[in-house]
N, C-alpha and C positions, 0 to 999 in steps of 0.2 A: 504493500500500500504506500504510494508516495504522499510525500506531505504535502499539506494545500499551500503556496506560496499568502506569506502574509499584508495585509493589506497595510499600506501604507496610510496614515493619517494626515489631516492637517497639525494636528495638537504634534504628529513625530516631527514633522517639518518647522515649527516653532522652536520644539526644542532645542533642535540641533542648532538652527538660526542664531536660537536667544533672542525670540520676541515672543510677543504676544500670537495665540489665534486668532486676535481679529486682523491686527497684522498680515498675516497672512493668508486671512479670507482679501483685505484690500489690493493690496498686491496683486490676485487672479481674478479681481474682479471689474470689468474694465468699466473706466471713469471714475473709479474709485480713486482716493487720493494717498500715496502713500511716497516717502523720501525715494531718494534714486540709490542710497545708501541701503536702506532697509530691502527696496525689492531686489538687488544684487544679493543682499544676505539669504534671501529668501528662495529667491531663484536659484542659485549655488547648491541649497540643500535641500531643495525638491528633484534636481539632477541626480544628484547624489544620490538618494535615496530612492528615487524613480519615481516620485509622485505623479501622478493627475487627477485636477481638480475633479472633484463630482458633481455633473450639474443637476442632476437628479435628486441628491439631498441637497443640496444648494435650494432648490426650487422647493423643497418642501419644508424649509427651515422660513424662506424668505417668501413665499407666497408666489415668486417671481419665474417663471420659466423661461424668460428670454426670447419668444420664439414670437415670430411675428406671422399672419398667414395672410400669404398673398394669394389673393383671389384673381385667376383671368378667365375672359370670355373664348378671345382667339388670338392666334400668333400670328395669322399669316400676314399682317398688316405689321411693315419693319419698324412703326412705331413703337409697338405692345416688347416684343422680344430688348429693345434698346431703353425703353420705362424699365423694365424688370434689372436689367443687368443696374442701370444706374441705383433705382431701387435697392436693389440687394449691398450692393456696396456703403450705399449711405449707411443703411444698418447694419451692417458688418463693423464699420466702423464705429459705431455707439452701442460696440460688445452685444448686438442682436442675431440672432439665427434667424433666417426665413424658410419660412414650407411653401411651396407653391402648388396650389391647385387646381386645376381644371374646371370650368365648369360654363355650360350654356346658358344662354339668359332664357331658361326657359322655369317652368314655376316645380319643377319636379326635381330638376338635378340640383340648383344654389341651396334648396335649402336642405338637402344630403348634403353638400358640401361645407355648408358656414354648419351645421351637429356636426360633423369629424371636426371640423377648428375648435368649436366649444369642447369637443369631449379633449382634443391635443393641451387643452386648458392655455389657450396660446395667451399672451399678454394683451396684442390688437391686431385690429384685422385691417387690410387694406385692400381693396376690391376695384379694381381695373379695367372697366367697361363691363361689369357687371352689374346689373340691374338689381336692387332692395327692396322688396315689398314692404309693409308696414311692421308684416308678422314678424319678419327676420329682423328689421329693426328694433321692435316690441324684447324679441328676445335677446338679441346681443346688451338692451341695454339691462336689462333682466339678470344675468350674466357678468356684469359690471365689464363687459370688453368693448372698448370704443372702438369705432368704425372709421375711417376715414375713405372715401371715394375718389377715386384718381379717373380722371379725364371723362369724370359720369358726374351727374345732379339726379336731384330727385325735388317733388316740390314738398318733401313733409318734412318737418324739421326734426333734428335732432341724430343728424347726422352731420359730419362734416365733410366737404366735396373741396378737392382744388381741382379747377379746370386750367386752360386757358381761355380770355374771352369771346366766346366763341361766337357771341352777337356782335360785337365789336368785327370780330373776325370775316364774318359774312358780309359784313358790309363794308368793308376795304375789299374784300375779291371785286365785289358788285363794282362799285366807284373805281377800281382800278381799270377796271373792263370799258365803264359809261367815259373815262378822260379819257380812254385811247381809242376814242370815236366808233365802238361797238354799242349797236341800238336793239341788236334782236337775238338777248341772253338768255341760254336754258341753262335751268340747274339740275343735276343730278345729284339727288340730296343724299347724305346720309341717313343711315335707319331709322323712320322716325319715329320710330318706340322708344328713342333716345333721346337726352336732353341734348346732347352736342350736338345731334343730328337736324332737330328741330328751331336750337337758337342758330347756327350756320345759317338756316332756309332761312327765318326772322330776319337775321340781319341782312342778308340778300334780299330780299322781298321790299324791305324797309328803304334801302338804298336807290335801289329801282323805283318804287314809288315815288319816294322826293324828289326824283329827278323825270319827275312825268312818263315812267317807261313801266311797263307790266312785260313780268318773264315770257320768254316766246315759250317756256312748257317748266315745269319740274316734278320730277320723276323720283321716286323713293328708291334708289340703288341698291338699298340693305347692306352696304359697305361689303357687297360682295364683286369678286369680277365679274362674274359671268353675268352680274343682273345689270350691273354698268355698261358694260360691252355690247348686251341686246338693247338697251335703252338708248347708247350712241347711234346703233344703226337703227332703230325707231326714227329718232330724231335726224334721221339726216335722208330719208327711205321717200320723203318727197322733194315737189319744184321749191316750195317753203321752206329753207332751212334756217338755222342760228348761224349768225356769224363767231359764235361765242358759248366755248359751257365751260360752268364752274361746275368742279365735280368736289364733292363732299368730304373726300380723303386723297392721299395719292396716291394710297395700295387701286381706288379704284381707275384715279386719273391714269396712272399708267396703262389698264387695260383700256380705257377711253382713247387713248394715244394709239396707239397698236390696231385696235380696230377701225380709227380715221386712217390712217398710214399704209396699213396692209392688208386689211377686206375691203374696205371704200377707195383705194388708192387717191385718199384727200392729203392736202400738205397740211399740216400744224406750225407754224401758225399761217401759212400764206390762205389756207380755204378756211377754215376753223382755227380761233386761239380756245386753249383750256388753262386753265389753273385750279391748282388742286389747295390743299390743307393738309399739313402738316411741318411738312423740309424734310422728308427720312434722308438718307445719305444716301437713295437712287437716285433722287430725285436730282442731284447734281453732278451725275452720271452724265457724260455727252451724249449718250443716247438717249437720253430724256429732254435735263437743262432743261426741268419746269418751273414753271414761277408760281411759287406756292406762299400759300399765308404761313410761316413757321410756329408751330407749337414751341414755346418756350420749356421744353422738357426738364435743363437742369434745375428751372425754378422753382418748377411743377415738383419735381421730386424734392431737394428741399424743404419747400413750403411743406409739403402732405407727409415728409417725418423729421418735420418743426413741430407740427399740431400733431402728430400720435402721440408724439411720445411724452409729452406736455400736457395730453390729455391721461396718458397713463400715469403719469405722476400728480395725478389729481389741479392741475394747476389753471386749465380751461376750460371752458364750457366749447361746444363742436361750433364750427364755423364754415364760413362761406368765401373760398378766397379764389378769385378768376384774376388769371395774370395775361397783359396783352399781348398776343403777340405779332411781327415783323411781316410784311411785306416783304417778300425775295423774289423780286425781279430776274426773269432768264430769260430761255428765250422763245417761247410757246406763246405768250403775245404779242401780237401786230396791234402798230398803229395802225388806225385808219384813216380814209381820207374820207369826212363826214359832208363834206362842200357838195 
């Protein structure tokens, strides 16, 4: 019978240090404050001795399990996969772990999904183009785990959403469109079961209107390709066409591009300009070079674990914070000549 190898302590790693346990709970607990002298003593004789920390009684000592759960809809928009990595990194470095889950915006799987994060006993949840009904709301606050919503609204309160301003947003596509002598704009909107989807159309709609012009068509995309791609060649299938479509995202603008270019063999911008929303990093691709409204993402992420983690340490109430974002001019619109 061999012998069980002995379990190493924090109290053995004090010892040998010559400090205290809490000490030494500071030291491996990040953001905790401890001398540069003491964590060298401390670290020295957790080498030594082979220690590692336990986060599991760690978490059941201090209530705290470190683990944050991220919530996404889809990836295939290079937005989502590029939020996540930033995401993860922000709280990696404020000593957080993140789970990331799966999940459709449909009413059967999020709320399977947000029970595993309450049963993971995570600290806060963060949800990514995921849709919150009341109930799930109802229960996370139940649960005392704050929510924060990334690049989604909801109109009930008592959750917290950073977007960016995505009305604001819609209507700089529109107005950038209406100064470079385009009068007959369709929009191929984002999902509007969505708030982003539906303030983008708003603020296009809104723009257009002040400026005496009504959309020549807009069309619910579902921020998918293939629903964007048939709604391009919809819109271009008669004598009447748009000189001009703002497309909702630019996972779908891209295939909007692709299908003026090589089924319709239209030029972009010389028959048709588009601009999309976001800025992904195809998007200034020379096989694109679209001019997209940019989503402010490293502000976005900041801001949304400013307020988590600030709500987890009890010190805010949930909020509402839409950051604006840029204009990036390339080169998929044409001036026109309106004379």
């Amino acid at each position: 019978m061999t012998d069980q190898p002995i379990k190493v302590t924090a109290n053995d790693v004090a010892r040998l240090a010559g400090v205290s346990q809490s000490a030494v709970s500071r030291v491996f607990t990040s953001g905790a404050s401890a001398s540069k002298a003491t964590a060298e003593k401390v670290r020295a004789a957790a080498e030594q001795l082979g220690y590692r920390p336990d986060p599991l009684a760690r978490a059941m000592i201090t209530g705290r399990t470190r683990i944050i759960g991220l919530v996404v809809a889809y990836l295939e928009n290079q937005f989502y996969p590029m939020a996540i990595e930033l995401l993860s990194r922000a709280l990696q470095e404020k000593g957080y772990h993140v789970l990331v889950f799966m999940a459709e915006n449909s009413t059967e799987k999020v709320p399977q999904v947000m029970q595993e994060l309450l049963d993971y006993r995570v600290d806060g949840i963060i949800t990514a183009s995921v849709a919150m009904t009341n109930d799930l709301t109802a229960r996370c606050r139940a649960a005392g785990i704050p929510v924060v919503m990334f690049n989604r609204g909801q109109d009930e309160e008592g959750l917290s959403e950073v977007t960016s301003d995505n009305l604001a947003g819609g209507r700089r596509a529109a107005q950038h469109l209406i100064d470079t002598g385009h009068r007959s704009i369709a929009h191929i909107m984002g999902w509007q079961g969505s708030s982003t989807g539906r303030d983008r159309a708003r603020g296009f709609g809104h723009a257009l209107a002040e400026s005496g012009l009504a959309p020549f068509a807009m069309v619910d995309g579902m921020y998918s390709r293939e629903v964007a791609s048939s709604a391009a060649r919809d819109l271009l299938a008669g004598p009447d066409r748009p000189d001009a479509i703002f497309v909702g995202n630019d996972h779908m603008a891209f295939a909007v591009m692709e299908t003026l270019r090589f089924d319709l063999g239209l030029s972009v911008p010389g028959d048709v300009s588009v601009i999309g929303y976001d800025d992904v990093p195809l998007a200034a691709w020379p096989s694109y070079n679209l001019t997209t409204i940019r989503q402010p993402v490293r502000r976005m992420v900041e801001a949304t674990v400013d307020v988590l983690l600030k709500q987890i340490e009890g010190e805010t109430a949930p909020s509402r914070i839409h950051i604006e974002g840029a204009l990036i001019e390339r080169g998929t619109v044409k001036k026109r000549n309106t004379e």
